[in-house]
C-alpha positions as CSV (number, residue, x, y, z in Angstrom):
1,X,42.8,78.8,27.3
2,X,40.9,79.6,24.5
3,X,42.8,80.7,21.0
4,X,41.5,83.9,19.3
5,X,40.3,81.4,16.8
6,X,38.2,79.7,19.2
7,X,37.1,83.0,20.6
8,X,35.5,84.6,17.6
9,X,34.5,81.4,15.9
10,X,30.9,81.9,16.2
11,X,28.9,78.6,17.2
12,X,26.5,76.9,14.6
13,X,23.0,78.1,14.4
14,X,20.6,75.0,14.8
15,X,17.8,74.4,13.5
16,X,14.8,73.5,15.7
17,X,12.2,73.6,13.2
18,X,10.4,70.5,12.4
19,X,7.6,68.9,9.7
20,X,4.6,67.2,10.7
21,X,3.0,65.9,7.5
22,X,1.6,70.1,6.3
23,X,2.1,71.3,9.7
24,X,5.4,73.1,10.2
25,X,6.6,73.7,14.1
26,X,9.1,76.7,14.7
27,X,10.3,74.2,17.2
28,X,9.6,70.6,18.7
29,X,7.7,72.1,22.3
30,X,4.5,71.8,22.6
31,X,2.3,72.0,25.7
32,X,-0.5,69.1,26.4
33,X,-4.1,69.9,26.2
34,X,-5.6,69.8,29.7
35,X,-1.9,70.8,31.3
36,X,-2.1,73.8,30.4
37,X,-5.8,75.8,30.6
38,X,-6.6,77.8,27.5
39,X,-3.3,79.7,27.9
40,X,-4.4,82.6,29.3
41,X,-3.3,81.3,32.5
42,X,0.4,80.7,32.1
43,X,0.9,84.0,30.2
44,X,2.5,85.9,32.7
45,X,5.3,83.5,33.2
46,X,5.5,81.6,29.8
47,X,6.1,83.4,26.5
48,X,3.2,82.0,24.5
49,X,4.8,82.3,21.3
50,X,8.0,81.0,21.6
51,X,6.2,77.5,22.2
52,X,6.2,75.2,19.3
53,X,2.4,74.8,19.9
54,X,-0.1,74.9,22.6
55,X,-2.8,72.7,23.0
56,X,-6.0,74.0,25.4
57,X,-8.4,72.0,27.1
58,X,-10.2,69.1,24.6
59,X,-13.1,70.7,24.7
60,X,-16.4,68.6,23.1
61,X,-19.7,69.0,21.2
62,X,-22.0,70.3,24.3
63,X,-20.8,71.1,28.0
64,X,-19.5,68.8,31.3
65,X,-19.2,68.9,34.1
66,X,-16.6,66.2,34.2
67,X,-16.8,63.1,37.3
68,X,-17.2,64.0,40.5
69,X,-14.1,64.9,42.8
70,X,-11.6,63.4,44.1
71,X,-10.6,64.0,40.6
72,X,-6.7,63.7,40.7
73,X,-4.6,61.8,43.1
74,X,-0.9,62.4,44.0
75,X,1.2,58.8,43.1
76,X,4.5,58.2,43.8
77,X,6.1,59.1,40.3
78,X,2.9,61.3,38.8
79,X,-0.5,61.3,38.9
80,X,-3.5,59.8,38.6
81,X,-6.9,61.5,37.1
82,X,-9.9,61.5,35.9
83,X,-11.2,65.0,35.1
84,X,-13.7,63.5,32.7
85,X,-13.0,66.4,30.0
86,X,-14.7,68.9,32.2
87,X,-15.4,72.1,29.6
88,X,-17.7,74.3,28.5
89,X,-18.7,73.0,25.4
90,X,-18.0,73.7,21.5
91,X,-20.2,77.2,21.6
92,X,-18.7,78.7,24.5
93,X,-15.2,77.9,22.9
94,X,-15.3,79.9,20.4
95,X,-17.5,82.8,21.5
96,X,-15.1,83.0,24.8
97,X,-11.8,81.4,24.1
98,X,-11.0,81.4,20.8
99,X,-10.9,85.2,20.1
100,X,-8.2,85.7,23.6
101,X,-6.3,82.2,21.9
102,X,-6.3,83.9,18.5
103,X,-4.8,87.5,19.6
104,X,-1.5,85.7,21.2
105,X,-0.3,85.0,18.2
106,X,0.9,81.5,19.2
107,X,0.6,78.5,17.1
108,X,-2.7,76.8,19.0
109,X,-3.4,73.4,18.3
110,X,-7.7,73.2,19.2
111,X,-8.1,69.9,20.8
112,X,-11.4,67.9,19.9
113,X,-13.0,65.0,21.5
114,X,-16.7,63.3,21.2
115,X,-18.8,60.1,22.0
116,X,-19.1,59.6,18.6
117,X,-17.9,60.0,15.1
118,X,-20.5,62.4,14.5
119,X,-19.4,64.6,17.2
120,X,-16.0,64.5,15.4
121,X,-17.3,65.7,12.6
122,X,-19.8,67.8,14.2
123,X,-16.8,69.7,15.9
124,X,-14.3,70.2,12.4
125,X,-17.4,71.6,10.8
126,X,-17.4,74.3,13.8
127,X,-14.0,75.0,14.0
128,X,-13.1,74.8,10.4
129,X,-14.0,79.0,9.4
130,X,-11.7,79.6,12.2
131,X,-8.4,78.7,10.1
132,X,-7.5,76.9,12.7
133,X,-3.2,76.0,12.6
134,X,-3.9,72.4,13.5
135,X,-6.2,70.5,15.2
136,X,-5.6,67.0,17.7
137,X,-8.8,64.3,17.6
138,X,-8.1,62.7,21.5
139,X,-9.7,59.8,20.6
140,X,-7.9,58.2,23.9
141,X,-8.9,59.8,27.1
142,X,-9.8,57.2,29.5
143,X,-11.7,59.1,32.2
144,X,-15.7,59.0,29.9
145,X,-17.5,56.7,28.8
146,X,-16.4,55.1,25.6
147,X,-13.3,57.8,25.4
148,X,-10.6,55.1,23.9
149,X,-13.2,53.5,21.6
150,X,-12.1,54.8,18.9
151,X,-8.3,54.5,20.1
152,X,-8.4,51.0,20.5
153,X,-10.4,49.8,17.1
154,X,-8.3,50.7,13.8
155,X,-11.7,50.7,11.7
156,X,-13.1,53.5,14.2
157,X,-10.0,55.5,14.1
158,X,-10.1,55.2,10.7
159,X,-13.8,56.4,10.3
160,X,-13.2,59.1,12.6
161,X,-10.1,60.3,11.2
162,X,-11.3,60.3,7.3
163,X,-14.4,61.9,8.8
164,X,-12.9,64.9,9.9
165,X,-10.6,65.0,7.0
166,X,-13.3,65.5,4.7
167,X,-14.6,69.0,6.7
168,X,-11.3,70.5,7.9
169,X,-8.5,71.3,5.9
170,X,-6.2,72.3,8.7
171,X,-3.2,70.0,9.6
172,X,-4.4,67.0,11.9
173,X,-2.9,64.8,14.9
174,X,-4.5,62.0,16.2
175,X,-3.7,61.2,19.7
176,X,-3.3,57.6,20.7
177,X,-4.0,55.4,23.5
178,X,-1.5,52.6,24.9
179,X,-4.3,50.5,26.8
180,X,-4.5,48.4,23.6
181,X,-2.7,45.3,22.0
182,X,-1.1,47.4,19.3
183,X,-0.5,50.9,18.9
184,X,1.0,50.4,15.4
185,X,-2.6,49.1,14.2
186,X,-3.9,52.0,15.5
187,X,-1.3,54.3,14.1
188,X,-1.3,52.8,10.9
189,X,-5.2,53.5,10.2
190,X,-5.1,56.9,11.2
191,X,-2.2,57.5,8.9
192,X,-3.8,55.6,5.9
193,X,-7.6,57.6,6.7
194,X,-5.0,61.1,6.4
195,X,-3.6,62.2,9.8
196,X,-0.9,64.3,9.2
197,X,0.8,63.0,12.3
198,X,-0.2,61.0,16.0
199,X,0.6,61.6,19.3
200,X,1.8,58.9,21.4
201,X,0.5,58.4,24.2
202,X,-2.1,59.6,26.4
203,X,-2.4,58.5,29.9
204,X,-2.0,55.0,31.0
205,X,-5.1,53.4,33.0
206,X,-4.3,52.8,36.6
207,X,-5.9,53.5,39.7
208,X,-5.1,54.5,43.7
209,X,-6.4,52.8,46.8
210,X,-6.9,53.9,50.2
211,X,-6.9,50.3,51.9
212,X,-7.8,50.9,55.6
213,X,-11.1,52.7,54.3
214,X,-11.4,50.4,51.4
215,X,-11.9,52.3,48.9
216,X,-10.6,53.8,45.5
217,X,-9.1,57.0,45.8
218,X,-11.0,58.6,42.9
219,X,-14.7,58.6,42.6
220,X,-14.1,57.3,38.9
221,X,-12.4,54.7,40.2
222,X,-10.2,54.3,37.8
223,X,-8.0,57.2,36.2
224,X,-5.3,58.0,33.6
225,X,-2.1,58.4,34.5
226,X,1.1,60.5,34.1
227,X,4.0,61.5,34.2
228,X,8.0,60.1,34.9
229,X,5.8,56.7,35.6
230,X,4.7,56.2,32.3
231,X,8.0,57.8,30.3
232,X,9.1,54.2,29.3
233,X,5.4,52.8,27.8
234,X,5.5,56.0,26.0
235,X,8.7,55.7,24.5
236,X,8.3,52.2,23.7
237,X,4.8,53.1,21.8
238,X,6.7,55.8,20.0
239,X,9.7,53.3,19.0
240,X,6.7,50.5,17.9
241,X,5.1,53.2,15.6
242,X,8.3,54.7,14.4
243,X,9.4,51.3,13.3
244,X,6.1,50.0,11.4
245,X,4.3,53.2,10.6
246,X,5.7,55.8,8.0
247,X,4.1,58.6,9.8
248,X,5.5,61.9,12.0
249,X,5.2,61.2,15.9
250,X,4.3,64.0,18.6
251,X,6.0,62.4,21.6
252,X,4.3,62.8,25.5
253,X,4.6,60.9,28.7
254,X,6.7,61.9,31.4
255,X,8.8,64.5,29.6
256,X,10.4,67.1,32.2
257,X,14.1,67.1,31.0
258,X,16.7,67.6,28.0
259,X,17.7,64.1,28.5
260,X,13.7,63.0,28.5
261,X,13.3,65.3,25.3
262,X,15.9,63.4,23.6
263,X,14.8,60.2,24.5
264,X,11.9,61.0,22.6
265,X,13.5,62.0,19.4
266,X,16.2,59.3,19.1
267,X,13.1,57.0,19.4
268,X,11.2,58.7,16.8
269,X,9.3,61.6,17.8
270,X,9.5,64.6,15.4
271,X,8.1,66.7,18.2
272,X,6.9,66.5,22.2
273,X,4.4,68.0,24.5
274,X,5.1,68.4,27.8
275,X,1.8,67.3,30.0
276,X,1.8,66.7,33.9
277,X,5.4,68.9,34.5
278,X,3.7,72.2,34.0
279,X,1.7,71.5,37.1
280,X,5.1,71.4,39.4
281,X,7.3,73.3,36.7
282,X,5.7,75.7,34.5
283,X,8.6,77.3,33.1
284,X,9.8,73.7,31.7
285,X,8.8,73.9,27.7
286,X,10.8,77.6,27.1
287,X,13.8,76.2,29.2
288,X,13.8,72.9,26.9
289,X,13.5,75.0,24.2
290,X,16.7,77.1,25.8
291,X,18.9,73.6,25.9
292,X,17.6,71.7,22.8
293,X,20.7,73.5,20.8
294,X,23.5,72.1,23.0
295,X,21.8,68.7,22.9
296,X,22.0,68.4,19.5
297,X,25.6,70.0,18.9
298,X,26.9,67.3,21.9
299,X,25.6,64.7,19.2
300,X,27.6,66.6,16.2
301,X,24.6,67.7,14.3
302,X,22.7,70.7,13.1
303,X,19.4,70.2,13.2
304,X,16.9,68.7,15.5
305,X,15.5,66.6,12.3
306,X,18.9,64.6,12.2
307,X,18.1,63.5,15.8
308,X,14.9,61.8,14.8
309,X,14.8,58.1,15.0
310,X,17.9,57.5,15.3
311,X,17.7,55.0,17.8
312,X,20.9,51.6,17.5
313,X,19.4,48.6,17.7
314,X,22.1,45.6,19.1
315,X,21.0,42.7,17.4
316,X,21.9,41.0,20.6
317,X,19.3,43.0,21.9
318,X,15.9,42.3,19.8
319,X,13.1,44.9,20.0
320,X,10.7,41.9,20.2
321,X,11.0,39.5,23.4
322,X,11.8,36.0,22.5
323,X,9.8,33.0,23.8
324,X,10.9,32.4,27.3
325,X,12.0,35.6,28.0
326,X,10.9,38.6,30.4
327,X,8.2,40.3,29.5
């Protein structure tokens, strides 16, 4: 029975605020562009601005029309796509959705992609009399033509990232791919060109077959994907970056639960977005956002900061496989 004490002891406030290089979160919950429309979709059942951020669709310089269907598959633990950043281009953006985005009041992240680092440029010189809160460059979809270039070359990344740093004066993430030798490299050229923080990962290249027709299951071929498949590659790329790269991490891949959120923070994400769950759960960010206090009191802390990278590593139990060993 609980003591009078006890009773009227209130519990400690936590603190679920978090620092991205100059971009400041209220919490650590965002929502993934392309997971979750341009908001006005999930409005009626998700309180827009208790989210930490939300991230529309990428959209890019002109229109597209994206590949042709099938377009997503169904896999066993996610799924598998290849939208090919279907949108209507940078004009319609902000004639159409930007002024519905603006009036929620939410913290919107615009997510930017191109074919090259003009486009990047191109696109902060649009958005950047909007005052935009932040912006993401996804220089890592896999699903167009040439959409990792400049994921998987440091010197690119770094081009495009210093690019858009010299039009925009918003805060910026760069989102990463993991279809490359080293995401630190990557990581660590997008911080030095000014990034105020990456995201880690986007999708993971894979593909579906349908073997008694003989044929791929998407058009593309070949599509990204997501979800509780890729949760481990994602928190090993966020672990790899955490340990060679001074800069804040935006954790994603696979994230539906407290325990999955806190994966991601003991690794050394500062902050998470929550991708292919909204399709099957879309009430998921405000619930984590619910539980993220008695997470962090079960550790004994205060703050959701105090949980970051705080990963034990057993000596017995290198980071780096030894010669010889599994892989």
């Amino acid at each position: 029975m609980a003591t009078a004490l006890e009773t009227h002891t209130p519990k400690t406030e936590i603190d679920l605020s978090v620092q991205l290089g100059r971009l400041r979160l209220k919490n650590p919950i965002m929502v993934a562009s392309g997971t979750f429309g341009y908001a006005k979709e999930m409005a009626d059942i998700v309180d827009l601005r208790a989210l930490g951020g939300i991230l529309p669709k990428t959209i890019t310089r002109d229109s597209r029309p994206g590949n042709a269907p099938w377009r997503t598959v169904e896999i066993s633990a996610g799924l598998l796509n290849a939208i090919g950043l279907d949108n209507d281009g940078i004009d319609y953006f902000i004639e159409n959705h930007w002024p519905y985005l603006k009036s929620t009041g939410a913290d919107i992240v615009v997510s930017v992609a191109g074919k090259s680092h003009e486009d990047f440029v191109y696109l902060a010189q649009r958005l950047a009399p909007l005052g935009l809160f932040a912006m993401e460059l996804n220089i890592s979809c896999p699903n167009v033509s040439g959409g990792i270039d400049f994921g998987s070359d440091p010197q690119a990344c770094y081009n495009v990232v210093s690019g858009v740093r010299a039009v925009i004066d918003c805060p910026i993430l760069t989102k990463l791919t993991p279809n490359v030798t080293s995401i630190a490299q990557i990581a660590k050229a997008a911080y030095e060109a000014g990034t105020d923080a990456v995201t880690c990962i986007n999708t993971v290249l894979g593909m579906s077959i349908d073997w008694r027709r003989r044929k791929a299951m998407l058009a593309n071929t070949v599509g990204g994907m997501s979800g509780p498949a890729i949760k481990p590659i994602a928190l090993r790329c966020v672990h790899q970056v955490a340990s060679s790269v001074p800069v804040p991490i935006v954790g994603v891949g696979g994230i539906a639960t407290i325990d999955d959120a806190m994966e991601f923070f003991v690794a050394g994400a500062s902050a998470i977005q929550i991708g292919t769950a909204n399709y099957y759960d879309p009430m998921v960010s405000t619930r984590l956002i619910e539980q993220l206090p008695g997470a962090i009191r079960e550790l004994g802390l205060s703050s959701i900061r105090e949980c970051v990278k705080t990963l034990q590593i057993s000596s017995a139990n290198p980071t780096k496989p030894q010669p010889g060993s599994p892989k």
